[in-house]
Phi, psi and omega in degrees: 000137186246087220232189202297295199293003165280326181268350177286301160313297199258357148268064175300291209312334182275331175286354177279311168310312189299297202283014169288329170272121170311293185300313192305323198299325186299317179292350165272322182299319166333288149305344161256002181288323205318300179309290198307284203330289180301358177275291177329313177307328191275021162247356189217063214269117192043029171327305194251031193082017190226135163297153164341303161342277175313325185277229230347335198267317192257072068292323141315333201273292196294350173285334216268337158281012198032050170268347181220148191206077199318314172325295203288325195287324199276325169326312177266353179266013166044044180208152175283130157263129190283342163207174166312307199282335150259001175271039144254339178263340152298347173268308182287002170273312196295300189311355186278334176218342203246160195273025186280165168217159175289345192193156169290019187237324184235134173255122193325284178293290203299356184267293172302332195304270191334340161221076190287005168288317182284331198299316212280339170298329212099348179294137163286124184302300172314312169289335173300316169289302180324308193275331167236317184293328167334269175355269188327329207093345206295164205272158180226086164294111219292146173344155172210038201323117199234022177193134202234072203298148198274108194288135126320146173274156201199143172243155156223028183307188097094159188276139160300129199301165176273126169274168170250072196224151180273154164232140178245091169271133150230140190248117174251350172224131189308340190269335199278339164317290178329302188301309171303323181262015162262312165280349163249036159261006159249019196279161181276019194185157190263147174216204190237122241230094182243119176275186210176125182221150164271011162183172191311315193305342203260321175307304182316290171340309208272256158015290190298314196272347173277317192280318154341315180275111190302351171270012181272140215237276168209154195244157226183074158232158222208113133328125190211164184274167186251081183197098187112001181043236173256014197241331178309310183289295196310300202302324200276330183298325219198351177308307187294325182284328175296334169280020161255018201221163184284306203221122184257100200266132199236119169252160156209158185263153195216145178221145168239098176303087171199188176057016199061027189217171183255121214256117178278327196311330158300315194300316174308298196327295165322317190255005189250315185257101104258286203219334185288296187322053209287002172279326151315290206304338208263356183277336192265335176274001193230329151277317186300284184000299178302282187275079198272023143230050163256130206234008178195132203239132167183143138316151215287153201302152185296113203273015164275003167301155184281173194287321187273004155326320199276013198259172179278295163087233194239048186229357191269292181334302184286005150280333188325291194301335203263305144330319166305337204242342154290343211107326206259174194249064183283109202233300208244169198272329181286174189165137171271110143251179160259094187295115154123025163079350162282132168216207177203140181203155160259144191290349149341291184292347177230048170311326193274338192297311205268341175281338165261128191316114200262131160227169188312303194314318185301334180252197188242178192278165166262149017291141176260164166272153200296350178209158123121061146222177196324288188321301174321289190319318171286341179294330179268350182270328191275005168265320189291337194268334175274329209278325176333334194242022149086017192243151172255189189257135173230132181224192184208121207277111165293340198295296212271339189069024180252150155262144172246176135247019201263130199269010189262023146322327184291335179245026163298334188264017148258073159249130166197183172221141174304346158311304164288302192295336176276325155309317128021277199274305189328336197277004182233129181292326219224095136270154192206154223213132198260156191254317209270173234314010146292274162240003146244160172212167197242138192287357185227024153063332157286101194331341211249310201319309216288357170295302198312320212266340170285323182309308207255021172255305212290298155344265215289356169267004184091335191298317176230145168276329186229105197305335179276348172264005199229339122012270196299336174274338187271322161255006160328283186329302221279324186288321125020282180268015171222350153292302174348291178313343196050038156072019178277106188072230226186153173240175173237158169298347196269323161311305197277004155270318186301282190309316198278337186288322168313317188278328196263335197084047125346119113321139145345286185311325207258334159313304193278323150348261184346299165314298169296344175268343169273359148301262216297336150310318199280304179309317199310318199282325177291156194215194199243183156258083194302327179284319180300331193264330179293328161284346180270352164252358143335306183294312186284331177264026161254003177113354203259178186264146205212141174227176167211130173234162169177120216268098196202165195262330213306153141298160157308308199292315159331266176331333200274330192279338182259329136324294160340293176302332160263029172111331252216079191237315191237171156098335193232163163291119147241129184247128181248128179274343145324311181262342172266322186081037194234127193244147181293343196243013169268312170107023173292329194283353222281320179280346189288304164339286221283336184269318180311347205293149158293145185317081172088045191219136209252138162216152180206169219229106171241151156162179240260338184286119209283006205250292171270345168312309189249291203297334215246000167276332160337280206280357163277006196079315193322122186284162171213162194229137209236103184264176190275141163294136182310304187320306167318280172321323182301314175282346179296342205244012179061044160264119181285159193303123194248031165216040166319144141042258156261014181270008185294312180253047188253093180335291195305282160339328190258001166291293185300321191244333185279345165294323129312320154314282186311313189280340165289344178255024189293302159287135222242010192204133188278173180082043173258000000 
C-alpha cells in the first residue's frame, strides 16, 4: 500500500511539491486516512462484534452529532491511532464498561449513572444514545471530568524489557480461560502461568489452552476448594513460587449477578488495563523497568461503583492482626486498594503476605457476606503493605489515558455543589436525612468533649477526682447497659446515668440532673450545616415528605431542641433509636423505613456514615446519598487526623483543632 509515509521516504520532491499545494496536500491527506482505514479494516475485520457496516454507519451518525472527535479521543487516551476507525472501534469496545469518552460533547459514566437501565442491559452508551436515547430525550451530557489526576510520564515506545513474570489466575468460570490466553497472546513478553481452577473438568482446558500459547513459558495447574475466594488458591498454592519472579500479575474471574443477567463490566473493566490493553501493559512494564520502588499497579477503582468503595466500611476490625503483625497504623477511613481483588506487584512489596505459610482453614468459610471478613480486609491491606515496605502505588486513569501515583482518585466522586445536591435530592418524594454531621455539626467536632467538660465541672465540685476518668466510667456504664439489653434496641442517656450514678452513690435527681446537664454542654455547642439545613427546608416548602433518623443515646425530645437550634424545626417525621429502639447501623431501622414507604414513592437516605448510612440501607434497596465527615474532608485536603491515639480526648487539641475540623467540614462534599 502506498500511503504518506511511503512518499515521504521514498518521493521527498513529490511529497514537497504536494504538500506547497493546498488543495492537492488536502486530497491527499483524504486518501490516506482512507487507505489506513481500509488496511485496517481488513486486519481486524468484526474484531469488535459490529459489522464493518455497522461501525462506518455509527461512526458517520456520531461524527454527523458532533460525539466523536478522533483528535480529542486519541488526546485523551494519549496514544497514536493508525486511523479514525480505530480510535472509534477502541472507543466502543472500552464504552461498553470503561469511564473513557468519544468526544468533549459526550460523557460515558454520566449516560449511565442517568440511565442505569441501559448499563444494567449491557448496552454501549454511545451506540445506545444514537440508536434510541436522542429519540427517546435522554439526556447526553457533555465530558465532565471530577478528577484531574498528577500524571506521570510513561512510554509504550520501544520493546518491553524481559521481566521475569508470573500471571496468577483463579478460574471458577471456564470462559475466562479463553479470555485470558487470548489477551496473553499479544502480551510483549513470555511469561509463566499459574492456575487455581474449581474443578477437574476445568485442569484439561486450563493445560491445553495455556500450553497452547506461544507466550506461555510453562503452566502450573491445582484443583482447589471454594474456600478463600481467589486470595486462597494464590497464598496456600503459589505463594512461594510467585516470590521467584520480578513481577507478578494476580487475576480471577469475577461476574457480578443481579438485575437478571449476568453483569461483566467490572471484570472487563479489570481485565482490559490489567492484561487486554497492551498499550496499557507495555507503559506499566516499562514504568516498574524504570521505577524500581513502585510496587503494586491497578487501575484506578470502578466507577459504577458507589461513591465509598474506597472506605474500610465494616473491614477495619478483620484487619486489626494483620496490621498488628505488619506494622501498620490504620488511621483514616478512605483509603487506595485494588478494589475487587486484582493487580500486578513486585513480591517484595507483599514480602510478609507471601512469606508466611498459608492453609485454607486460615480464611473463614463460605458463605461470605457481601462485606465485612478477613478477604474484604486483606484486599484494603495490600496497598499499605506495599507503601509499608517503602514502595509506591501506581494507577491508571481511564478517562485521561494517564498513569500516577496520586491516590485522591478516591474521593473524586465526591465533588459536588449545593446546587447539586438540591437537584439530586428534589428528583424524590420521600427524603430522610441522618442528624450528627448532617445536618448539625459540634463545634469543637469531638463528640466525647461535652462528658470531658462535664468530668471537669464535676473535678471542681469535688464530686470525681479526674475528668479523663470520670469520661472513661460514663462511658463503660452506657456499654453496661446495652450488654444488660443483649445489645438489642438502643439505650438513653438517662440509663447510662441511672447505672453510673449507682456506682458512684448518686441519687436518682442527681443521676438525671447530671444526664441533662452533659446535654447541655453538647447542645451549647451545636451549629447548623448551613447548606444542608437550607436544602432541607427547601425540600420541605416544596411538599416533599422528610424524616430525620439518628442512631443517638439522646432522647426525642433532645434531639428536636438540637435540631431547633439550627433551623430544623417543623414539617418532618424524626426516628431516634433511644426512643424506637431501632438502629440505622443494626439495619433494624431501615425495614421499619421500608414498610412506611408510600405506594410508588421514590425515596432516598443522605448521610455521613459510610456504613449505616449508605451500604447498609443499600443492601435493603433504598437508594442513599452518602456525604463526607467533616474529619473525611479533613483528610481528602491531606491533613492528618489531629486526634489520634491519646490525642483523642486532648483539651488542647481539640480547642486548637476541632473548630477548624468543623468549619471545613461545614460542607460536606468537595469542590464547593
Amino acid at each position: 500500500m502506498i500511503n504518506k509515509q511511503f512518499v515521504k521516504t521514498r518521493m521527498p520532491a513529490l511529497f514537497n511539491f504536494v504538500k506547497q499545494q493546498p488543495f492537492l496536500f488536502r486530497v491527499a491527506k483524504s486518501v490516506d486516512r482512507r487507505l489506513r482505514a481500509r488496511a485496517y479494516a481488513k486486519l481486524n475485520t468484526n474484531k469488535k462484534g459490529y459489522s464493518q457496516k455497522q461501525i462506518m454507519l455509527l461512526l458517520s451518525q456520531a461524527k454527523a452529532y458532533g460525539l466523536f472527535d478522533y483528535a480529542w479521543y486519541s488526546a485523551n487516551q494519549c496514544r497514536v491511532f493508525t486511523c479514525e476507525q480505530e480510535a472509534f472501534e477502541d472507543y466502543l469496545q472500552k464504552g461498553a464498561f470503561s469511564c473513557v469518552n468519544p468526544s468533549s460533547a459526550f460523557d460515558t459514566e454520566l449516560y449511565y449513572k442517568c440511565n442505569t437501565d441501559i448499563y444494567l442491559q449491557g448496552e454501549q452508551a454511545l451506540v445506545h444514545y444514537i440508536s434510541h436515547g436522542k429519540a427517546e430525550g435522554r439526556m447526553s451530557p457533555p465530558a465532565t471530568p471530577k478528577w484531574h489526576p498528577k500524571a506521570i510520564e510513561t512510554t509504550a515506545d520501544g520493546e518491553a524489557t524481559e521481566h521475569k513474570i508470573a500471571m496468577c489466575f483463579h478460574v471458577f468460570y471456564g470462559e475466562f480461560i479463553d479470555y485470558y490466553c487470548n489477551a496473553l497472546s499479544k502480551f510483549p513478553q513470555s511469561v509463566d502461568v499459574f492456575v487455581s481452577v474449581s474443578s477437574e473438568e476445568l485442569v484439561a482446558k486450563a493445560q491445553k489452552q495455556f500450553a497452547a500459547c506461544s507466550k506461555v513459558n510453562q503452566v502450573k495447574v491445582k484443583v482447589v476448594p471454594n474456600h478463600g475466594r481467589n486470595f486462597g488458591p494464590m497464598l496456600v498454592e503459589f505463594a512461594q513460587d510467585l516470590q521467584a519472579y520480578d513481577l507478578f500479575c494476580h487475576m480471577h474471574s469475577k461476574k457480578s449477578l443481579y438485575s437478571g443477567r449476568a453483569q461483566t463490566q467490572w471484570a472487563d473493566y479489570l481485565g482490559e488495563y490489567l492484561l487486554n490493553d497492551q498499550h496499557v501493559i507495555k507503559q506499566l512494564l516499562n514504568h516498574f523497568r524504570d521505577s524500581p520502588k513502585t510496587g503494586i499497579y491497578y487501575p484506578t477503582s470502578f466507577w459504577m461503583m458507589p461513591n465509598w468503595v474506597n472506605h474500610w466500611l465494616k473491614n477495619k476490625p478483620h484487619a486489626q492482626t494483620m496490621a498488628k503483625e505488619w506494622g501498620i497504623e490504620l488511621t483514616e477511613d478512605f483509603l487506595a486498594y485494588p478494589a475487587g481483588g486484582m493487580f500486578w506487584a513486585r513480591p517484595d512489596a507483599l514480602k510478609q503476605l507471601l512469606d508466611k505459610p498459608h492453609q485454607y482453614d486460615d480464611f473463614p468459610a463460605e458463605p461470605l457476606p457481601n462485606d465485612g471478613s478477613e478477604l474484604h480486609a486483606l484486599e484494603r491491606m495490600l496497598g499499605l503493605l506495599a507503601e509499608k515496605n517503602g514502595y509506591r502505588q501506581l494507577f491508571y486513569y481511564p478517562t485521561t489515558g494517564q498513569f500516577t501515583h496520586d491516590d485522591s482518585f478516591i474521593l473524586c466522586q465526591y465533588v459536588n455543589t449545593q446546587e447539586g445536591i438540591r437537584n439530586q435530592l428534589s428528583g424524590f418524594d420521600h427524603i430522610s436525612f441522618d442528624v450528627f454531621d448532617t445536618l448539625v455539626r459540634r463545634r469543637y467536632f469531638v463528640p466525647d468533649y461535652a462528658k470531658l467538660l462535664l468530668g471537669k465541672a464535676l473535678v471542681s465540685q469535688g464530686i470525681v477526682n479526674d475528668a479523663h476518668e470520670f469520661v472513661a466510667k460514663r462511658n463503660k456504664a452506657e456499654f453496661e447497659v446495652r450488654k444488660a439489653k443483649n445489645f438489642v434496641g438502643d439505650v438513653n442517656i438517662f440509663e447510662t446515668y441511672a447505672l453510673l450514678g449507682s456506682q458512684l452513690g448518686w441519687s436518682e435527681a442527681q443521676s438525671n440532673e447530671l444526664a441533662e446537664q452533659e446535654f447541655a454542654y453538647d447542645l451549647a455547642m451545636i451549629e447548623p450545616k448551613d447548606e444542608m439545613v437550607d436544602i432541607f427546608n427547601e425540600l420541605l416548602l416544596k411538599g416533599k415528605r422528610i424524616t430525620v433518623a439518628s442512631d443517638t443515646y439522646y432522647t426525642l425530645e433532645q434531639v428536636s431542641l438540637m435540631l431547633a437550634k439550627v433551623g430544623v424545626s417543623v414539617g418532618y417525621e424524626l426516628l431516634v433509636s433511644s426512643d424506637l429502639g431501632k438502629r440505622k447501623d443494626a439495619g433494624t431501622l431501615w425495614p421499619h423505613i421500608k414498610e412506611g414507604l408510600g405506594k410508588n414513592k421514590t425515596f432516598i437516605h443522605v448521610g455521613d456514615n459510610a456504613v449505616a448510612d449508605a451500604q447498609i440501607p443499600g443492601d435493603f434497596g433504598l437508594q442513599n446519598m452518602h456525604i463526607l465527615n467533616p474529619l473525611d474532608k479533613w483528610h481528602a485536603a491531606g491533613w492528618d487526623n489531629p486526634f489520634v491515639g491519646e490525642l483523642s480526648l486532648n483539651e488542647q487539641q481539640i480547642l486548637k483543632w476541632g473548630p477548624l475540623v468543623s468549619d471545613f467540614g461545614r460542607f460536606p462534599f468537595l469542590g464547593e
